[in-house]
Jmol script that loads the backbone (N, CA, C; Angstrom):
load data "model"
ATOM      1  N   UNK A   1       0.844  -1.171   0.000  1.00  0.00           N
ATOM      2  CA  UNK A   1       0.000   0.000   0.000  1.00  0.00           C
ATOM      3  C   UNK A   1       0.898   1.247   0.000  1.00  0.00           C
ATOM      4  N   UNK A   2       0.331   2.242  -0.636  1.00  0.00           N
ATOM      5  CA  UNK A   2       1.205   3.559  -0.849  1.00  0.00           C
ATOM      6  C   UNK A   2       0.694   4.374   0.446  1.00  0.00           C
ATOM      7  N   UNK A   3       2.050   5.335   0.893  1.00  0.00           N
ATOM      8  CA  UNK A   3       1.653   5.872   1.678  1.00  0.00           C
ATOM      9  C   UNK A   3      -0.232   6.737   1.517  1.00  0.00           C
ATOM     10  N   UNK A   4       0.040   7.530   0.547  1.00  0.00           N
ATOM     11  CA  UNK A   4      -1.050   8.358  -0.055  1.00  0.00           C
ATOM     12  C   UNK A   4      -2.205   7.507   0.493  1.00  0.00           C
ATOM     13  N   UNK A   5      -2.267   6.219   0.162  1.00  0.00           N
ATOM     14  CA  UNK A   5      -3.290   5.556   0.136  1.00  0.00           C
ATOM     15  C   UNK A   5      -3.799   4.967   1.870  1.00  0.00           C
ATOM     16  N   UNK A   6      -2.825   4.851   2.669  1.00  0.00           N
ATOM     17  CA  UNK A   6      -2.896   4.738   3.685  1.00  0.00           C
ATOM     18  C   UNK A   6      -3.233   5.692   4.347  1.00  0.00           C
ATOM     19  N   UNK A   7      -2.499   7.279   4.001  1.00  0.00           N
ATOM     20  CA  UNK A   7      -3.687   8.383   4.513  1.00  0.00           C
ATOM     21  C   UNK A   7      -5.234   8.221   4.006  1.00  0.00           C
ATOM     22  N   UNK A   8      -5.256   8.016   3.236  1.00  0.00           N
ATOM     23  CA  UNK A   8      -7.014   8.273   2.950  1.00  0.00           C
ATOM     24  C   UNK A   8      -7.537   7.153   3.369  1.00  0.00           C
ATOM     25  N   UNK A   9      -7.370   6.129   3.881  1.00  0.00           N
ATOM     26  CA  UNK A   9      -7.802   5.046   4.343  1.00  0.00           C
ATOM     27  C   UNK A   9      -7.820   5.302   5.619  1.00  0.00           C
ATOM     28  N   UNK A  10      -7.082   6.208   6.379  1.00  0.00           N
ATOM     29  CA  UNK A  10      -7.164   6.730   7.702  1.00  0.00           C
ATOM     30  C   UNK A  10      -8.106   7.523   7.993  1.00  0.00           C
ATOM     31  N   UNK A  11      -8.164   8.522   7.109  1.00  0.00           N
ATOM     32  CA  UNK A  11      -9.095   9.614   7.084  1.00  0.00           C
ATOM     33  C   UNK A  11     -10.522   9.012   6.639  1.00  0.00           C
ATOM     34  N   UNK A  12     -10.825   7.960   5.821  1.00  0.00           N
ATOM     35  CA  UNK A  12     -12.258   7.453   6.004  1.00  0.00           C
ATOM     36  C   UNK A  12     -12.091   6.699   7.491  1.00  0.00           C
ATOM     37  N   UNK A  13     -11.327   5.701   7.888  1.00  0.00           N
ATOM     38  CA  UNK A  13     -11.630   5.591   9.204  1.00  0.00           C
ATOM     39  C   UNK A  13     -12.238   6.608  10.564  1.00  0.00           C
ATOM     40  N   UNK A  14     -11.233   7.775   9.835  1.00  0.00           N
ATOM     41  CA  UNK A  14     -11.792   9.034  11.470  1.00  0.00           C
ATOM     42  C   UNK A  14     -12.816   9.420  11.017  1.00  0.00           C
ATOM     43  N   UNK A  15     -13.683   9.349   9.296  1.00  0.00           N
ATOM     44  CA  UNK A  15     -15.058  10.066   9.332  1.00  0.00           C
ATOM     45  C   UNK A  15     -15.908   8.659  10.078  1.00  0.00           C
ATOM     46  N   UNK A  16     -15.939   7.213  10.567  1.00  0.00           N
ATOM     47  CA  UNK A  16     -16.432   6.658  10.615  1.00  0.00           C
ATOM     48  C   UNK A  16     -16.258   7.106  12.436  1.00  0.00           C
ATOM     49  N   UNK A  17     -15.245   7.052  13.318  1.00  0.00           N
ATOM     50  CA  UNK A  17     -15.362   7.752  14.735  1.00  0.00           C
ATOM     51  C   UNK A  17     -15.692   8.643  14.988  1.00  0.00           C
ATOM     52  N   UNK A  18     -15.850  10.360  14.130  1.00  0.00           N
ATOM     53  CA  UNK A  18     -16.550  11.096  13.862  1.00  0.00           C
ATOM     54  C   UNK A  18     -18.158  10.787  13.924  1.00  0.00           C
ATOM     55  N   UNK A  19     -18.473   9.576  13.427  1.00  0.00           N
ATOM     56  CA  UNK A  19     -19.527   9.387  13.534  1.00  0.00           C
ATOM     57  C   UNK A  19     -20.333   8.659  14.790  1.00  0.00           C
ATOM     58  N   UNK A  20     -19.416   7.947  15.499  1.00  0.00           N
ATOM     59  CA  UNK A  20     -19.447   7.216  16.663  1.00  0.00           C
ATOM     60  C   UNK A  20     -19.550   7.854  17.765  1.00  0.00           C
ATOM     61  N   UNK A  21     -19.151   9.183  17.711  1.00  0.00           N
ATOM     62  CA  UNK A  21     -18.908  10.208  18.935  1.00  0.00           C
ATOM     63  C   UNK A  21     -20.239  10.981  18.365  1.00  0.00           C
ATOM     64  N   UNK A  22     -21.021  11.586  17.141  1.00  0.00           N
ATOM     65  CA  UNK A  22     -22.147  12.404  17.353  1.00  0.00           C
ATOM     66  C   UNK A  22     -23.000  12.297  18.216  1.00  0.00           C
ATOM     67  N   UNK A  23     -23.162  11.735  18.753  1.00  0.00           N
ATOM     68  CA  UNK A  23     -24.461  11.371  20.073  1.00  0.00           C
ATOM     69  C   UNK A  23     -24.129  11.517  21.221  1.00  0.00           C
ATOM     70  N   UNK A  24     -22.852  11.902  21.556  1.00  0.00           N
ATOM     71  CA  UNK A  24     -22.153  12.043  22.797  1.00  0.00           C
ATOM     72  C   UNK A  24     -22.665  13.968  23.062  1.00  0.00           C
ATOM     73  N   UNK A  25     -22.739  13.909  24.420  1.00  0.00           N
ATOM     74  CA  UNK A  25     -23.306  15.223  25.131  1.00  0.00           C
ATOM     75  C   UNK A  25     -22.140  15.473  25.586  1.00  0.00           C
ATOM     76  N   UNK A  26     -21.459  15.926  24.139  1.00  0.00           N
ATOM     77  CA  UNK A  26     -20.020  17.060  25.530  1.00  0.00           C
ATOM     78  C   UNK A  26     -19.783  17.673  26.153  1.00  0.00           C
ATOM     79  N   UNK A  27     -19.198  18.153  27.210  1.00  0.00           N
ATOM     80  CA  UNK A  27     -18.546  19.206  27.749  1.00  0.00           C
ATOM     81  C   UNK A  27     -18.173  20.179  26.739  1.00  0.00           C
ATOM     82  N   UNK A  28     -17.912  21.585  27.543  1.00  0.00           N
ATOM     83  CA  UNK A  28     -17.573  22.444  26.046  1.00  0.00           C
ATOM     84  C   UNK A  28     -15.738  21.959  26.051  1.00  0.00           C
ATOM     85  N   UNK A  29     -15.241  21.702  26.716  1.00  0.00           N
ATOM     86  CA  UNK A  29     -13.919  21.779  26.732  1.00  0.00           C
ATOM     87  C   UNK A  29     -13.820  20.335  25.726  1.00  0.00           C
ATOM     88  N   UNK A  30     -14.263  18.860  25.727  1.00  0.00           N
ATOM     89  CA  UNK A  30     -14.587  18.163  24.764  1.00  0.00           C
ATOM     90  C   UNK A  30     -14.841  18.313  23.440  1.00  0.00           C
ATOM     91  N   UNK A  31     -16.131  19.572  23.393  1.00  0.00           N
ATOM     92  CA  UNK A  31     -16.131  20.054  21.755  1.00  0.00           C
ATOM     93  C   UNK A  31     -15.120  20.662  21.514  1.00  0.00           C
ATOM     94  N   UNK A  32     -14.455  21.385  22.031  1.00  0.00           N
ATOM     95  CA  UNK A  32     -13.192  21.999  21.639  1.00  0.00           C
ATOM     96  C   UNK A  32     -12.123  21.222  21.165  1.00  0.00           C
ATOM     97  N   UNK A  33     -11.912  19.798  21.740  1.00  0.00           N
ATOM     98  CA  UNK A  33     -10.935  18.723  21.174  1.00  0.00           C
ATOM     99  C   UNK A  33     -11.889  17.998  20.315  1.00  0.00           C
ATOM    100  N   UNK A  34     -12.914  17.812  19.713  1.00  0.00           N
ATOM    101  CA  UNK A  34     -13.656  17.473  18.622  1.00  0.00           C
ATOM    102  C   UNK A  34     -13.408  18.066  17.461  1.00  0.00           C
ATOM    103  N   UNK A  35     -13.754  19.409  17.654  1.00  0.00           N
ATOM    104  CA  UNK A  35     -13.246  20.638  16.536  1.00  0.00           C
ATOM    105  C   UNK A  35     -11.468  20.737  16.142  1.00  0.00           C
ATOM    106  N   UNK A  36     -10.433  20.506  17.272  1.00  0.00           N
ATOM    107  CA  UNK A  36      -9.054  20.263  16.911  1.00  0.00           C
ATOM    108  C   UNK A  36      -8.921  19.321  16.014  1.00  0.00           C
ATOM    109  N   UNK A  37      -9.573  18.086  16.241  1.00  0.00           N
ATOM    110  CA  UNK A  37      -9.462  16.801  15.630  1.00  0.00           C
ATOM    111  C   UNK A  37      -9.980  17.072  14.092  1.00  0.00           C
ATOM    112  N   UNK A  38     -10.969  17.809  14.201  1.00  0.00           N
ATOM    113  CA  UNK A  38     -11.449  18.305  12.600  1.00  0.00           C
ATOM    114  C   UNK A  38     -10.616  18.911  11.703  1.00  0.00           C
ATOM    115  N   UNK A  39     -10.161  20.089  12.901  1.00  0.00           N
ATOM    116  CA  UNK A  39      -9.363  20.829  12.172  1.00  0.00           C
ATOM    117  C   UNK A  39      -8.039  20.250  11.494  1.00  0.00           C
ATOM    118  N   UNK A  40      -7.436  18.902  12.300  1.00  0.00           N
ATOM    119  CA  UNK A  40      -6.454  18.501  12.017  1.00  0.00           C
ATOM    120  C   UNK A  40      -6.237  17.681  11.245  1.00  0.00           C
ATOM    121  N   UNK A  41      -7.501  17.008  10.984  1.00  0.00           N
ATOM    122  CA  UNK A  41      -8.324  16.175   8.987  1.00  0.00           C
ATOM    123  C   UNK A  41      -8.152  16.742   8.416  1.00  0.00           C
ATOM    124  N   UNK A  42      -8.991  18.039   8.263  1.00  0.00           N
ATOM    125  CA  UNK A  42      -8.545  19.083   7.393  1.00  0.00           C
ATOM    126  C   UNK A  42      -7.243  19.175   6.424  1.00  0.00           C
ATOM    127  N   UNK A  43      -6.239  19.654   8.133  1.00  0.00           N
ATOM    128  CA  UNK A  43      -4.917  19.695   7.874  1.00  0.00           C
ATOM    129  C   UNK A  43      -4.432  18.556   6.970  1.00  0.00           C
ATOM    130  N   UNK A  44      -4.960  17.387   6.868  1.00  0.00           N
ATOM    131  CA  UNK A  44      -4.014  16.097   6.620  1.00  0.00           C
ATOM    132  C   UNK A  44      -4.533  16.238   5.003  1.00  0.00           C
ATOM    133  N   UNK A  45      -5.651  16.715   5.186  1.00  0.00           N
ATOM    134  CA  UNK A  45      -6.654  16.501   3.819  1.00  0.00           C
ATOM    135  C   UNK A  45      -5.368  17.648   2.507  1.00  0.00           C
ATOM    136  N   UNK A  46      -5.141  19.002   3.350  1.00  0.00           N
ATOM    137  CA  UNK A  46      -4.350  20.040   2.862  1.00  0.00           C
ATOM    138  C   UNK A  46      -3.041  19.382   2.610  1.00  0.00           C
ATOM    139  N   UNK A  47      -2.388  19.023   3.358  1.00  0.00           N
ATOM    140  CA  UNK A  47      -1.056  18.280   3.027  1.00  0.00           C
ATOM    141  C   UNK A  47      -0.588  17.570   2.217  1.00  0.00           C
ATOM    142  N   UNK A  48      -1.991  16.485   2.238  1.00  0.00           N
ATOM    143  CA  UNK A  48      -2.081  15.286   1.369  1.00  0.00           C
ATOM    144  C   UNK A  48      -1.751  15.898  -0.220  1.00  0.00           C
ATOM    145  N   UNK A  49      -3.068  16.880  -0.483  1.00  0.00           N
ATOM    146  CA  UNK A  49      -2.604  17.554  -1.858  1.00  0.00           C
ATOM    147  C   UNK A  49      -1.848  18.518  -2.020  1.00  0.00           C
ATOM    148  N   UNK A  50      -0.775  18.815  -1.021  1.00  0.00           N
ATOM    149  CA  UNK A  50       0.718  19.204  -1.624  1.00  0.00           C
ATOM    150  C   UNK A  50       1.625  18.332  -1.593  1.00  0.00           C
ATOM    151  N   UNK A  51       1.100  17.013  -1.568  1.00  0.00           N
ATOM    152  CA  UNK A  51       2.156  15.737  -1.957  1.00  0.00           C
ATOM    153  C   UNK A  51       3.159  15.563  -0.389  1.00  0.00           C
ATOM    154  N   UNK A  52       2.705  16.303   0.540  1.00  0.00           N
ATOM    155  CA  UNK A  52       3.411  16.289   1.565  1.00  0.00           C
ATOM    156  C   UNK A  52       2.779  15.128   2.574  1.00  0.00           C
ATOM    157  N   UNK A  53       3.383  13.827   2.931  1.00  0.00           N
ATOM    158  CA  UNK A  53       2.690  13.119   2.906  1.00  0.00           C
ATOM    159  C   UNK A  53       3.297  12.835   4.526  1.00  0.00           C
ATOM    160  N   UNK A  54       4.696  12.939   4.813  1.00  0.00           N
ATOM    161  CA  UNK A  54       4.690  13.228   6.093  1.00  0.00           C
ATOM    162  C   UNK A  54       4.149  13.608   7.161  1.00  0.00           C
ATOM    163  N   UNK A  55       3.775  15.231   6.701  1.00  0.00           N
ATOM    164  CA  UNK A  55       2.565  15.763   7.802  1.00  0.00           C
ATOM    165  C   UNK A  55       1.345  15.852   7.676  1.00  0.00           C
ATOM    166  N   UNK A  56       1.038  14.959   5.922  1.00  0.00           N
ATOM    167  CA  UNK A  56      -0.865  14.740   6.159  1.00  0.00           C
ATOM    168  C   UNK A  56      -0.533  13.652   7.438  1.00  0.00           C
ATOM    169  N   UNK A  57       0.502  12.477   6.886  1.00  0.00           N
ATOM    170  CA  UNK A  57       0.047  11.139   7.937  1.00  0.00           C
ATOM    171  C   UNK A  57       0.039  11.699   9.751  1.00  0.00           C
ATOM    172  N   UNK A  58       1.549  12.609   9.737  1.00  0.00           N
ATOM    173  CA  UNK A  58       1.152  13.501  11.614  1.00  0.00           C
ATOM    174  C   UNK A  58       0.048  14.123  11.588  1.00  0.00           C
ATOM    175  N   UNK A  59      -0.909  14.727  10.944  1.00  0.00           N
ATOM    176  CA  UNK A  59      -1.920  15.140  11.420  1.00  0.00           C
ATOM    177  C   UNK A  59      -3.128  13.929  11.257  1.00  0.00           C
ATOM    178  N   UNK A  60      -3.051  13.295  10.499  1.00  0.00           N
ATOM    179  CA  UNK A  60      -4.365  12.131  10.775  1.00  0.00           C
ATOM    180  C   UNK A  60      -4.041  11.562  11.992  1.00  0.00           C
ATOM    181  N   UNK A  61      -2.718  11.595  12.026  1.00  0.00           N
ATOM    182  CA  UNK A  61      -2.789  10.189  13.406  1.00  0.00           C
ATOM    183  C   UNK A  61      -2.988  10.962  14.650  1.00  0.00           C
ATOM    184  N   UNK A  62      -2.294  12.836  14.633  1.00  0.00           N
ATOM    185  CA  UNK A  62      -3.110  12.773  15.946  1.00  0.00           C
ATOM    186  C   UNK A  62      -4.279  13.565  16.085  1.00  0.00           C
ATOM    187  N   UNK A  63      -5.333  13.247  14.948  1.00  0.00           N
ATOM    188  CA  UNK A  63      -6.470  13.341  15.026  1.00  0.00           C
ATOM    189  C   UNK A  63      -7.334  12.368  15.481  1.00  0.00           C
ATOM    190  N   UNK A  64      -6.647  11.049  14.932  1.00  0.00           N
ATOM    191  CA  UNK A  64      -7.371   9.577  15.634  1.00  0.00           C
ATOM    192  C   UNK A  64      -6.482  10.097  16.970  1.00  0.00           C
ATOM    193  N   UNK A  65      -5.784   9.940  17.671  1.00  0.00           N
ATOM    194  CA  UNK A  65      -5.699   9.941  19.142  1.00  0.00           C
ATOM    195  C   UNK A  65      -6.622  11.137  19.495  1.00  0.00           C
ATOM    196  N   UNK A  66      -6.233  12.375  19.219  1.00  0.00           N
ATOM    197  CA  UNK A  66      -7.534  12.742  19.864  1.00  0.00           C
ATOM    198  C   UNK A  66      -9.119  12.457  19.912  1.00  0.00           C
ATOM    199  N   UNK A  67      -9.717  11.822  18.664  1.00  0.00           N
ATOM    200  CA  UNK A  67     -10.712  11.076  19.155  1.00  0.00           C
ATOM    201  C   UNK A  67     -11.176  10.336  19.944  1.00  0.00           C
ATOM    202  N   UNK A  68     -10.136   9.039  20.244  1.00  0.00           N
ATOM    203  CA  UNK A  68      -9.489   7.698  20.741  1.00  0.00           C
ATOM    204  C   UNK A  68      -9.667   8.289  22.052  1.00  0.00           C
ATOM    205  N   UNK A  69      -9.176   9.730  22.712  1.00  0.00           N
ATOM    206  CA  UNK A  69      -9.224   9.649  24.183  1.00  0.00           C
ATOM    207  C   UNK A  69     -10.514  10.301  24.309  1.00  0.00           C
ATOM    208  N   UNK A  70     -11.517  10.578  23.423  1.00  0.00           N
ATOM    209  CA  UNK A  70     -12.746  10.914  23.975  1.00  0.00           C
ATOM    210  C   UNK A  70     -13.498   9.677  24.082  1.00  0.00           C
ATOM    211  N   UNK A  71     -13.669   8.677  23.210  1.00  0.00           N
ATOM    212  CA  UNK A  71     -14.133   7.652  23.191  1.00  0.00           C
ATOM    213  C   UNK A  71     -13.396   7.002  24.102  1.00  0.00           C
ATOM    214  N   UNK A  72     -12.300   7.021  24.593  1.00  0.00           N
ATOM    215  CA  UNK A  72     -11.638   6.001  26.185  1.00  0.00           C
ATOM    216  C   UNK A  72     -12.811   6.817  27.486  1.00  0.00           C
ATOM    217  N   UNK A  73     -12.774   7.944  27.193  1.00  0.00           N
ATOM    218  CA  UNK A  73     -13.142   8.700  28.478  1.00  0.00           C
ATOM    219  C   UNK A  73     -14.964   8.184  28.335  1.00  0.00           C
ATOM    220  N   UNK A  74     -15.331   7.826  27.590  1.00  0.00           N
ATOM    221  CA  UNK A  74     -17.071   7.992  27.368  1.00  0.00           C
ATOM    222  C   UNK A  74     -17.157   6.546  26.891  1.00  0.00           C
ATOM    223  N   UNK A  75     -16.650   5.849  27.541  1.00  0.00           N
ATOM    224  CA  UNK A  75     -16.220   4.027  27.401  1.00  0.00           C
ATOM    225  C   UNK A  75     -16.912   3.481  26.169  1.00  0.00           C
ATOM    226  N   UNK A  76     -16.389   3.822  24.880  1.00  0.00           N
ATOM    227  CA  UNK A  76     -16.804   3.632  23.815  1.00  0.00           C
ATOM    228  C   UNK A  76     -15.528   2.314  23.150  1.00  0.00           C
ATOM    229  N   UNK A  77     -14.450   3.020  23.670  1.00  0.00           N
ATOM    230  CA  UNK A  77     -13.356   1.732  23.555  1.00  0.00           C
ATOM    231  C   UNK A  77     -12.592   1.365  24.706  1.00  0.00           C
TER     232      UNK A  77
END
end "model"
wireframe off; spacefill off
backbone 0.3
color backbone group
């Protein structure tokens, strides 16, 4: 598998935890690390198409950890 391809295979994974967490009643300090995590797809999404594939893959991955510890905290995993 190509890197490229392993980002976007990441990034459909976090729209699928994205989706796992909508039903959750956050705290505002929670939505605030919801919205980082977005913002930081984004980021990976931006990177990705400047061929910069280094810091799309650092920003997907710590967009899944920041998901990962809302879903630890709200015993989802």
């Amino acid at each position: 598998m190509k890197n490229n391809e392993r980002i976007i295979l990441d990034i459909d994974k976090l729209d699928v935890s994205f989706k796992d967490i909508e039903n959750i009643d956050f705290s505002d300090k929670e939505k605030e690390v919801v919205e980082r995590a977005k913002s930081y797809k984004y980021d990976s999404q931006y990177y990705l198409k400047k061929e910069d594939e280094m810091t799309s893959f650092g920003c997907i991955t710590y967009s899944h950890g920041l998901i990962d510890a809302l879903k630890i905290i709200h015993k989802l995993i």
